[in-house]
N, C-alpha and C positions, 0 to 999 in steps of 0.2 A: 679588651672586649667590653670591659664596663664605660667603658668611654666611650662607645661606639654607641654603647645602649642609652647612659645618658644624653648624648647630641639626640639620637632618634626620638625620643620621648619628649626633649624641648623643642623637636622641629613640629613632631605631633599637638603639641601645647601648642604653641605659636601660632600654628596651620590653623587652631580647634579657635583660638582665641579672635585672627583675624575673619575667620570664617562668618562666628556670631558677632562681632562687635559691628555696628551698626558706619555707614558710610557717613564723613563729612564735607562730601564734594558738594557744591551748589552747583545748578546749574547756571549760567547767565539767562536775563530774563529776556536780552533781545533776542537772544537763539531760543528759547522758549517759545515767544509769540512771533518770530518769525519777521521781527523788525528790522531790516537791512539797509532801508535810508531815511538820513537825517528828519527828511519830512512823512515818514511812515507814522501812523500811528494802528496799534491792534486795536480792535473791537472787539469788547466782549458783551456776548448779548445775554444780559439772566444767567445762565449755566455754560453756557458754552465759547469757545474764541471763532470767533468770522475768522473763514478764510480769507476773506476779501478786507484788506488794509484801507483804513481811513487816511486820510492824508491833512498836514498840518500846513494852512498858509497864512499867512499874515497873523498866526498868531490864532487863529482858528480851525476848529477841526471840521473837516468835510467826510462824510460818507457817502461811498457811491450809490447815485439815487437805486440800485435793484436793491440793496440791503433796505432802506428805507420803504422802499414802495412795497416788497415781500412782507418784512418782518417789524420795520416799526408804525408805519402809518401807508395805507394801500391807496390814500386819499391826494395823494402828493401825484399828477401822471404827466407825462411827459411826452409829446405828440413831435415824435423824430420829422413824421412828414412835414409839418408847419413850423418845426423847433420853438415847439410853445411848454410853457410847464405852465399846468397849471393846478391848484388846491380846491377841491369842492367840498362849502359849508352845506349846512340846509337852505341858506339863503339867499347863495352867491356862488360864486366860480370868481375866486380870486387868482391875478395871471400875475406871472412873477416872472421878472424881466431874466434874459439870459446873459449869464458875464457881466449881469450892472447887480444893482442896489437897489432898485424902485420895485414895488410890485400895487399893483390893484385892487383896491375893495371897492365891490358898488359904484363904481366909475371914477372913486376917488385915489387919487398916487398919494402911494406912503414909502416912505426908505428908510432903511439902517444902515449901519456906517460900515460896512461890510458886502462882498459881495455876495449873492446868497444862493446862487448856481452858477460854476464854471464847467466849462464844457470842453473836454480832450476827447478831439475823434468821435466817437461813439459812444466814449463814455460821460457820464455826467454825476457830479457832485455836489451834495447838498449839504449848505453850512449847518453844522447841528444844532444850535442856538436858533436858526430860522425853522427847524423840525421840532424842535421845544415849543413853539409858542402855538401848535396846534397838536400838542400831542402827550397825552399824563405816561410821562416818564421822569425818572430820575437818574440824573448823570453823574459821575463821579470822574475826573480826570487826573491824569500821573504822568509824573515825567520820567525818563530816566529807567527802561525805556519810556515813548509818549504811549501812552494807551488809556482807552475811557471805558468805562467798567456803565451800562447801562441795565438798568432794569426799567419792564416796560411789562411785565405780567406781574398782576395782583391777586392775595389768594392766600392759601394756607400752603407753608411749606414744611416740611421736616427739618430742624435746626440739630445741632450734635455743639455741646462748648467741651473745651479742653479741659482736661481735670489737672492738667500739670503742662509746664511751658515744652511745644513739641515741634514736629516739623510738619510741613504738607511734601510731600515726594512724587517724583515724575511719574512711579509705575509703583503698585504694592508691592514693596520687596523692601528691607534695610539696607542693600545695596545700589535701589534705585539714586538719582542726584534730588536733592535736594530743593524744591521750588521757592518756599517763604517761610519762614520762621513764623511761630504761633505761640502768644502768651496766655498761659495758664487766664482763665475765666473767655478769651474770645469766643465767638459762635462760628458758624460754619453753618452753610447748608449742607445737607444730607443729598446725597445725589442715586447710593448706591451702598448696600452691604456686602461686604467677603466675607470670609470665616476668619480671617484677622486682619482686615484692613476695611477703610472705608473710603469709599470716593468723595469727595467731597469741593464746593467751592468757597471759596475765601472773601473776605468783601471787597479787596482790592483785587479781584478778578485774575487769581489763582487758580485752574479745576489741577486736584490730584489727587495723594491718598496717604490717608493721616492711620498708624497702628491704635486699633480698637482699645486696647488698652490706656490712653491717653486720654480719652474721652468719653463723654456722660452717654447715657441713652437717649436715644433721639426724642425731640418733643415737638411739639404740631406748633405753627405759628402762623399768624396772618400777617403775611406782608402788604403792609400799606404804602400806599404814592402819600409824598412829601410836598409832591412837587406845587402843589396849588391848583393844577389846571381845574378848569369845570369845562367838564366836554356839552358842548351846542345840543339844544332839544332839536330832536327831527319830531315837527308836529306832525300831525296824520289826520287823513280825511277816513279811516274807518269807522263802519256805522258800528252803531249800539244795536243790531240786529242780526239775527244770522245771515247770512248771504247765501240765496238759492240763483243760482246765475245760468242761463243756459245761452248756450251759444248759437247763434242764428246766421248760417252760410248765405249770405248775401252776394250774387253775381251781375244783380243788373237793378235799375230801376222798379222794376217791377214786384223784385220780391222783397221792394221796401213799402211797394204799396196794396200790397198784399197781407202786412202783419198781422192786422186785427184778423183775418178768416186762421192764417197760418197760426194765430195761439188761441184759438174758438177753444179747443178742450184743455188748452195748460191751464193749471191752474198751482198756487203757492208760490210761485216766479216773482223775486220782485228785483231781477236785474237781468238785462239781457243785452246780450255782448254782437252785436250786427260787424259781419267783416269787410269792413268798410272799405278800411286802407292800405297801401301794397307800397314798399319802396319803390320805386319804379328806375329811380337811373343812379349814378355815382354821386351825382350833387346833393343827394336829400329831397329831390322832391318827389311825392307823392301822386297815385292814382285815386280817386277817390269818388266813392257813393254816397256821402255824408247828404243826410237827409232833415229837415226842422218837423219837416210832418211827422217822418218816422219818427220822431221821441214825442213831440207833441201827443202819438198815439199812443206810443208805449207811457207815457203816464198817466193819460186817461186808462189804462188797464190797471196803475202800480207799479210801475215795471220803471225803475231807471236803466238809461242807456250809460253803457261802458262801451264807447267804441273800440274795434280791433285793428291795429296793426300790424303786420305781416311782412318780412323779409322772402317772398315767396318767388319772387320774377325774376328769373335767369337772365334776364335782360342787364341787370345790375350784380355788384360785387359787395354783401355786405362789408368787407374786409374794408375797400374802399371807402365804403362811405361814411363808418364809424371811426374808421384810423386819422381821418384827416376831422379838424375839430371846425372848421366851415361848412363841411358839408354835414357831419352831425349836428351840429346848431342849427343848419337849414333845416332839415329834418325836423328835428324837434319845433320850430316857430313854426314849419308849414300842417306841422299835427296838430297841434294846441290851437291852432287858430283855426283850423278845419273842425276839431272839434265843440270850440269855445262857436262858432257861427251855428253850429248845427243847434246847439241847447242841449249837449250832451252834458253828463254828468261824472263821466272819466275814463279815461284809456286804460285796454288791454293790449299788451306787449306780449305777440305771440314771434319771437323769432325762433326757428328751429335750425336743429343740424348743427350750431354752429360746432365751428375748426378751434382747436386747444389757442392759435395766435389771432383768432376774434374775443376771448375770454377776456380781456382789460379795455379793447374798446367796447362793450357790450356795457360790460359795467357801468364806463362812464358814461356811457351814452343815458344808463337808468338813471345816476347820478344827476345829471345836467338834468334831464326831463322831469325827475322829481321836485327840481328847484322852480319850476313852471307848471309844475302840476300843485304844489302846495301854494303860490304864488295867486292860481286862480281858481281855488278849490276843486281842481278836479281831483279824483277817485285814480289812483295810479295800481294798476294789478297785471303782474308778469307771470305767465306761463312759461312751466318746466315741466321736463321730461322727468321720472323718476330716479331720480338720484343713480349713478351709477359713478366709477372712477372716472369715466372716460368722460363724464358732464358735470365734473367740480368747479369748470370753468365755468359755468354760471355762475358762481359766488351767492350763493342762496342766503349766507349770513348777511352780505353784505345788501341782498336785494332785500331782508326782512328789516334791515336798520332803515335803509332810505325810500322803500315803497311802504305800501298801504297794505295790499295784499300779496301773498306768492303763493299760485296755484300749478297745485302736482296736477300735468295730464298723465291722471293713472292707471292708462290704457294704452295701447302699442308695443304690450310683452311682446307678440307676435305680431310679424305686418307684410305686409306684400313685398315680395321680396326672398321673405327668411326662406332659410334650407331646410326648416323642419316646421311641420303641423304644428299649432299650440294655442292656449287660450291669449286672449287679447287683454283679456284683465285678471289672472287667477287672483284668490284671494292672500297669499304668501306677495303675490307681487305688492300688490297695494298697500298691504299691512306694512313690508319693508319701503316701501318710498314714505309713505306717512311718517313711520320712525324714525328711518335717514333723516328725511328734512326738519323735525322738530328737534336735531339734532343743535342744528344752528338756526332754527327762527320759531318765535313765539308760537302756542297754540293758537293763539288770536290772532294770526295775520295770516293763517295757512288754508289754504281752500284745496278739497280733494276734489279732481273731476274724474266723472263717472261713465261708459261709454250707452250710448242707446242702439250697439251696434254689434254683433257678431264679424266672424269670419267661416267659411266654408268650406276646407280647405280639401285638397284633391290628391294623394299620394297614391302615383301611378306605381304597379306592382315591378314594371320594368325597371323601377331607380331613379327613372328622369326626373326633373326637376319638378319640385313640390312647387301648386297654384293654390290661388286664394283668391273668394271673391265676397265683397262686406256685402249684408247682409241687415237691414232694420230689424226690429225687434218682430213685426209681427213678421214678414216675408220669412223669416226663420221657423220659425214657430207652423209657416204655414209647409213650409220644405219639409221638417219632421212629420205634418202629418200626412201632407199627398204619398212621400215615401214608406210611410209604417212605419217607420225609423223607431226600436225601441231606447227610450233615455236613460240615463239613471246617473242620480245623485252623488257625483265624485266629490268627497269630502277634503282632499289633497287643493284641489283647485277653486272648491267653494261653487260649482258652478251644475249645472245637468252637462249632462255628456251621450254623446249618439253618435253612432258612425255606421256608413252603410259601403256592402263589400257588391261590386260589379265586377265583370268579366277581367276588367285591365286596371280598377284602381279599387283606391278605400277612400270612402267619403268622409270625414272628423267634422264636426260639431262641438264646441262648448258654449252652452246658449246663456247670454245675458237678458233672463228673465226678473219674472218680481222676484224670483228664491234667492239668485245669485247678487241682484242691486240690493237688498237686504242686508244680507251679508255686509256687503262694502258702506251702505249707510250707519249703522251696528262700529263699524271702527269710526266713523266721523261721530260719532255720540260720544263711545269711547273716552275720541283721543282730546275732548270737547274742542274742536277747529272750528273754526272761522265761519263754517261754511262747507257748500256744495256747489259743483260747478256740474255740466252735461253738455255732451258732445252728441250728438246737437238735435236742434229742433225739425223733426217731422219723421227721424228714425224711433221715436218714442212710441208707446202705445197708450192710451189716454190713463189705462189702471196705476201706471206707473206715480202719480202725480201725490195722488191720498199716499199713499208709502214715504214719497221722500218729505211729504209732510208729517209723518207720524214722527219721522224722526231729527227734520232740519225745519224750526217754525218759530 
């Protein structure tokens, strides 16, 4: 019996002993990063491991260009239609040969000893040492398995050092396997706290999790690039003045020579944006009103011209004509040149709607045109929709880095079309596009635009489909009072509000008056921007003009 009791009590011991003693399995680091052939190599980007494996030839490591063009340089693009890659500076559009060595600056060939895009199918890979030499990162490479450990975000990080020689492990547990061994005084980033473990990454591009007891408390650190680069000025042609810009709908001849009656009562304006020009086919070339008298006048007023162009013509495919990089370069020389003969003084980029797979040629399209628009001083300013998920694909950071200006049209909350009544511009709307975009671009290059326009909208009692019809400033103003329509001051929306009830429908009003463009000129002081834009000239009523002076001068 006492035998029976001692075995039980050593198996209990034993059980108790393996139980807490801590695991000494490693795991292997190619089943770790998921390394399976010879010429694989892992990436790991800052904190985390690519799923997508870099590959080792000749002795050099390639990554495939979407990891490059997403996460370490978006400057690198790659035009399948033409099979062209190419890099946009501020100055240039350097073209980098495919499966060779040579690539292009300024019309001159230069080569490395190395090939510097290979191209499998569909896929495409970019030597990393030719993505180094335009891009502040620091690389660190390992063999065994091959893997390169990249940092490419600068900044202050949370750091954790070892208080005593420990491990990093797969999962927090003591029975997790083991990743890389860690000597007493090393650092770690801080990735994450448990209640006994810590997430953490390693500098040779380990992520897992080290027991809290092994190490110090976290402390703040600014990681800095080693690497040398000095990233290229993007100059800019913004004025040293505010910008009051209104936009002037131009469809013919005539209401270019018309200007000086059509801005008899504006007054404070000293830019105006005439919509000139219209993609017209898949090649890039243009329809165009481009006028010398019309700016000749408009600066006899003060008024520089920003001409506009517009992806508006159904006739053409913007997809088409930004994806293929001939017919974008047409585009862009037949703009610049249209503009550059007229004596304007810089383009407005009004493309709308665009589809999530227009978002990278759009870009480039701003890219390339920026390097023609700095080239011959024009004034380059791009019109966006208010920031939503579904219009990230504008790239607003990246149009604040290489244009002049980027103006929010902070009007079309509601628009012909929607399924419900609503204001066109509430004052939540506005305030949240202003903040969105200053998210990623400077207060000084952000221009809010303002509308001079209502909507009127018509919600039949039966259910049917809600109508709308715009409305000028004063034509509203005169509908509230032929109807007795009583208003009143909705504080949610910033706006007056009236609505009148008939036999089969309800009438809704939110009127953009002086009370309501007040308001919305009040965040552009605020948020101190760039500027004021208005949509558009002759929906205005003349009082308007002293107000947006009071506050944009």
């Amino acid at each position: 019996m006492l035998l029976v009791v001692v075995v039980a009590l050593v198996g209990i011991v034993t059980m108790t002993i393996k139980k807490h003693t801590p695991s000494d399995k490693e795991m292997d680091a190619g089943t770790y990063y998921k390394v399976e052939n010879s010429d694989d190599v892992a990436v790991i980007l800052q904190d985390a491991v690519s799923e997508k494996k870099g590959k080792l030839i000749d002795g050099k490591v390639y990554l495939d260009y979407g990891t490059v063009s997403s996460t370490l340089n978006k400057r690198f693009y790659w035009d399948k239609n033409e099979n062209k890659l190419l890099y946009t500076t501020p100055t240039d559009i350097i073209t980098i040969s495919i499966d060779g060595n040579t690539y292009q600056v300024s019309g001159q060939e230069q080569s490395v000893d190395y090939v510097i895009f290979k191209q499998e199918g569909d896929e495409g890979y970019l030597a990393l040492d030719f993505v180094k030499q335009y891009t502040d990162m620091d690389v660190q490479q390992y063999e065994s398995p091959n893997k390169v450990v990249i940092q490419y975000k600068w900044g202050e990080v949370s750091e954790v050092t070892a208080s005593d020689d420990t491990v990093i492990r797969y999962r927090g547990g003591i029975k997790s396997e083991i990743l890389t061994h860690v000597a007493k005084g090393d650092t770690m980033v801080l990735l994450e706290e448990l209640e006994e473990w810590s997430k953490v990454a390693s500098s040779d591009g380990f992520i897992g999790y080290v027991q809290k007891k092994d190490i110090g408390s976290p402390e703040n650190k600014m990681l800095e690039s080693t690497s040398g680069f000095t990233a290229p000025e993007y100059t800019s042609q913004r004025r040293d003045y505010k910008i009051n810009l209104l936009w002037h709908q131009v469809t013919s001849q005539a209401a270019n020579d018309g200007l000086t009656q059509a801005v008899a009562n504006v007054k404070g304006v000293n830019t105006i944006s005439p919509t000139w020009f219209s993609v017209s086919d898949n090649s890039g070339n243009i329809s165009s009103l481009a006028d010398a008298n019309y700016v000749a006048a408009a600066k006899q007023l003060g008024m520089e011209v920003w001409a506009l162009v517009d992806n508006f013509n159904t006739e053409m495919s913007t997809y088409e004509v930004l994806s293929h990089t001939t017919s974008r370069q047409n585009l862009i020389n037949n703009l610049v040149q249209a503009v550059l003969g007229a004596g304007a003084a810089g383009i407005n980029v009004d493309f709308e709607s665009l589809k999530e797979e227009e978002g990278p040629h759009f870009i480039q399209f701003i890219r390339e045109l920026s390097i023609q628009c700095r080239k011959n001083n024009l004034v380059l300013s791009i019109d966006n929709p208010v920031p939503e998920n579904y219009t990230m694909l504008y790239d607003r950071k990246e149009q604040g880095a290489v244009a002049d200006y980027v103006i929010i049209m902070g009007y079309d909350e509601h628009f012909k079309g929607d399924e419900e009544a609503g204001s066109v511009a509430s004052l939540p709307f506005v305030q949240k596009g202003i903040e969105k975009t200053l998210e990623e671009v400077p207060a000084d290059r952000v221009i809010n635009g303002i509308p001079f326009y209502t909507r009127l909208w018509k919600v039949p009692d039966s259910g049917s489909e809600v109508t709308s019809e715009v409305m000028a400033m004063d034509q509203a103003s005169a509908y509230i009072s032929e109807n007795q329509i009583e208003t009143f001051w909705d504080k949610e929306s910033g706006q007056n509000y009236g609505e009148l009830s008939t036999e089969d429908a309800t009438y809704k009003i939110w009127l953009e008056d002086e009370q309501s463009l007040e308001e919305k000129l009040k965040l552009i002081q605020q948020y101190e921007l760039a500027g004021v834009a208005e949509w558009k000239l002759g929906l205005e009523r003349p009082s308007v003009w002293d107000l947006i002076s009071k506050y944009v001068n």
